[in-house]
Each structure stands twice: as C-alpha cells, then as structure tokens.
C-alpha positions as CSV (number, residue, x, y, z in Angstrom):
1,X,-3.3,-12.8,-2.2
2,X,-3.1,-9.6,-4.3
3,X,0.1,-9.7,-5.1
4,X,2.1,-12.7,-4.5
5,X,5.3,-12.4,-5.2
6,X,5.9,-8.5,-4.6
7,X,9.3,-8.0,-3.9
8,X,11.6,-5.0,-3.4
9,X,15.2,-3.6,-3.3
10,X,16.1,-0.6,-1.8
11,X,19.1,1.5,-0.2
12,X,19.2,3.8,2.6
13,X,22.0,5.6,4.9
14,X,23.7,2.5,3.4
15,X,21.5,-0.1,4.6
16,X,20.4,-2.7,2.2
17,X,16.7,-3.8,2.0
18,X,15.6,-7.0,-0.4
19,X,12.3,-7.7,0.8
20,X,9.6,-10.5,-0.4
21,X,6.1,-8.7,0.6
22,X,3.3,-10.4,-0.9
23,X,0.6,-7.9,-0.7
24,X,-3.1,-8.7,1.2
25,X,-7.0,-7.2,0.8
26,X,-9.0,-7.4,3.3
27,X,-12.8,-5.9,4.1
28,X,-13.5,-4.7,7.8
29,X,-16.1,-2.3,9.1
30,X,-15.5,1.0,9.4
31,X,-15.8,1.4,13.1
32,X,-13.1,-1.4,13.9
33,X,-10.3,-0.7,16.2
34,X,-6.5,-1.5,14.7
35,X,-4.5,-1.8,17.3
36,X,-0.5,-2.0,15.3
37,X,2.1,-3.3,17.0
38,X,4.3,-0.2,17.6
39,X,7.6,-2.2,18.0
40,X,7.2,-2.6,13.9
41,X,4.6,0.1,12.7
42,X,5.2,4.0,13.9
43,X,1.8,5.0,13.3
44,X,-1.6,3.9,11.0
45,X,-3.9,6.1,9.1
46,X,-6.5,5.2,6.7
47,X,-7.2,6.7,3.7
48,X,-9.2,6.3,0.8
49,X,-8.3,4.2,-1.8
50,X,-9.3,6.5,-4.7
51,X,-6.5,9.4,-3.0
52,X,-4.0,6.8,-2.4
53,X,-3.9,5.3,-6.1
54,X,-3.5,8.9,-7.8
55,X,-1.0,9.4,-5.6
56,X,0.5,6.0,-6.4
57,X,0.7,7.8,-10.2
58,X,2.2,10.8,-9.1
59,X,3.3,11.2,-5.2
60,X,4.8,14.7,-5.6
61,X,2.9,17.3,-3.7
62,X,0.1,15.1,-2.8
63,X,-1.2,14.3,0.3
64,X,0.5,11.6,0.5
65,X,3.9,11.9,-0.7
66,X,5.3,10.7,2.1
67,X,4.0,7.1,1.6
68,X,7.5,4.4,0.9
69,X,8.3,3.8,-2.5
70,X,7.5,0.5,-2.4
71,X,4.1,1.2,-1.0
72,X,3.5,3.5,-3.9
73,X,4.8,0.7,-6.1
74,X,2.5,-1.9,-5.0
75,X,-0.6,0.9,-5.5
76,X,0.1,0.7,-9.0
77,X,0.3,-2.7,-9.6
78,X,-2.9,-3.4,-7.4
79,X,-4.7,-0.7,-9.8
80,X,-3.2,-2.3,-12.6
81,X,-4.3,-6.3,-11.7
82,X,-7.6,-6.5,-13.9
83,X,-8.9,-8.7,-11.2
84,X,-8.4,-6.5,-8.1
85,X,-9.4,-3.5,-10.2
86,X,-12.7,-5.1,-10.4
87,X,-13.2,-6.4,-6.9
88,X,-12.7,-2.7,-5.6
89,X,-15.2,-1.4,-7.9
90,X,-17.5,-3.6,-6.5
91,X,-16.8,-2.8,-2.9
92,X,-17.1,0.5,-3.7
C-alpha cells in the first residue's frame, strides 16, 4: 500500500464525511478495459500522472480542478513518499 493510513474529514450540504482510504498502485496495460461499478463511481478517466501531480500543487484553473480535495491531497503525499516517487520514475 501507498498510503496506509490515509484518512479524511470533510463537510458538505451538512453531511459529514470521516473516511479511512488507504491509497493503492497498480500497473495495467494500456489497452485494458475498466469496467467501474456505476452504483459507487459516476464516471473514470485516465490521465497522466505528471498533469495530475501539478495539479495536486495547484488545482486552480487546471485541467483538473475539479478532482476531490482529498484526491488532490493524496497526490501530494504520493509525490512526496521518497519511495513511490522513485517507483514512478521507473515506470516511467
């Protein structure tokens, strides 16, 4: 695991969230076929990881601004974990 103990607190229209989401990595082929399970995913879109972690450092007027806070908190942490730093830049 990546992240472990990644864990998050966050309000909206007065719903509470407090969430344990140990963060993943995992290597596929490009040409594989993610099928998400719509009841708990809207919608799926890769990116590339270089895009996603400067957005991660500033998400304002990016292309992907619209990423969840917590998601742009666990960018920065992965790019910030000397050990996952390396294992991207060797997959890259």
């Amino acid at each position: 695991m990546a992240l472990p103990n990644f864990r998050y607190k966050a309000v909206h229209e007065g719903i509470m969230e407090n969430e344990i989401c140990p963060v993943l990595i995992g290597f596929c082929s490009p040409d594989l076929t993610i099928t998400p399970n719509y009841e708990e995913v809207e919608s799926i879109e890769w990116v590339s990881r270089d895009a996603f972690f400067k957005t991660c450092e500033d998400p304002c007027n990016s292309e992907f601004e619209w990423c969840s806070p917590w998601s742009l908190m666990e960018g920065r942490l992965l790019k910030a974990t000397p050990w996952v730093a390396e294992l991207l830049r060797k997959t890259s």
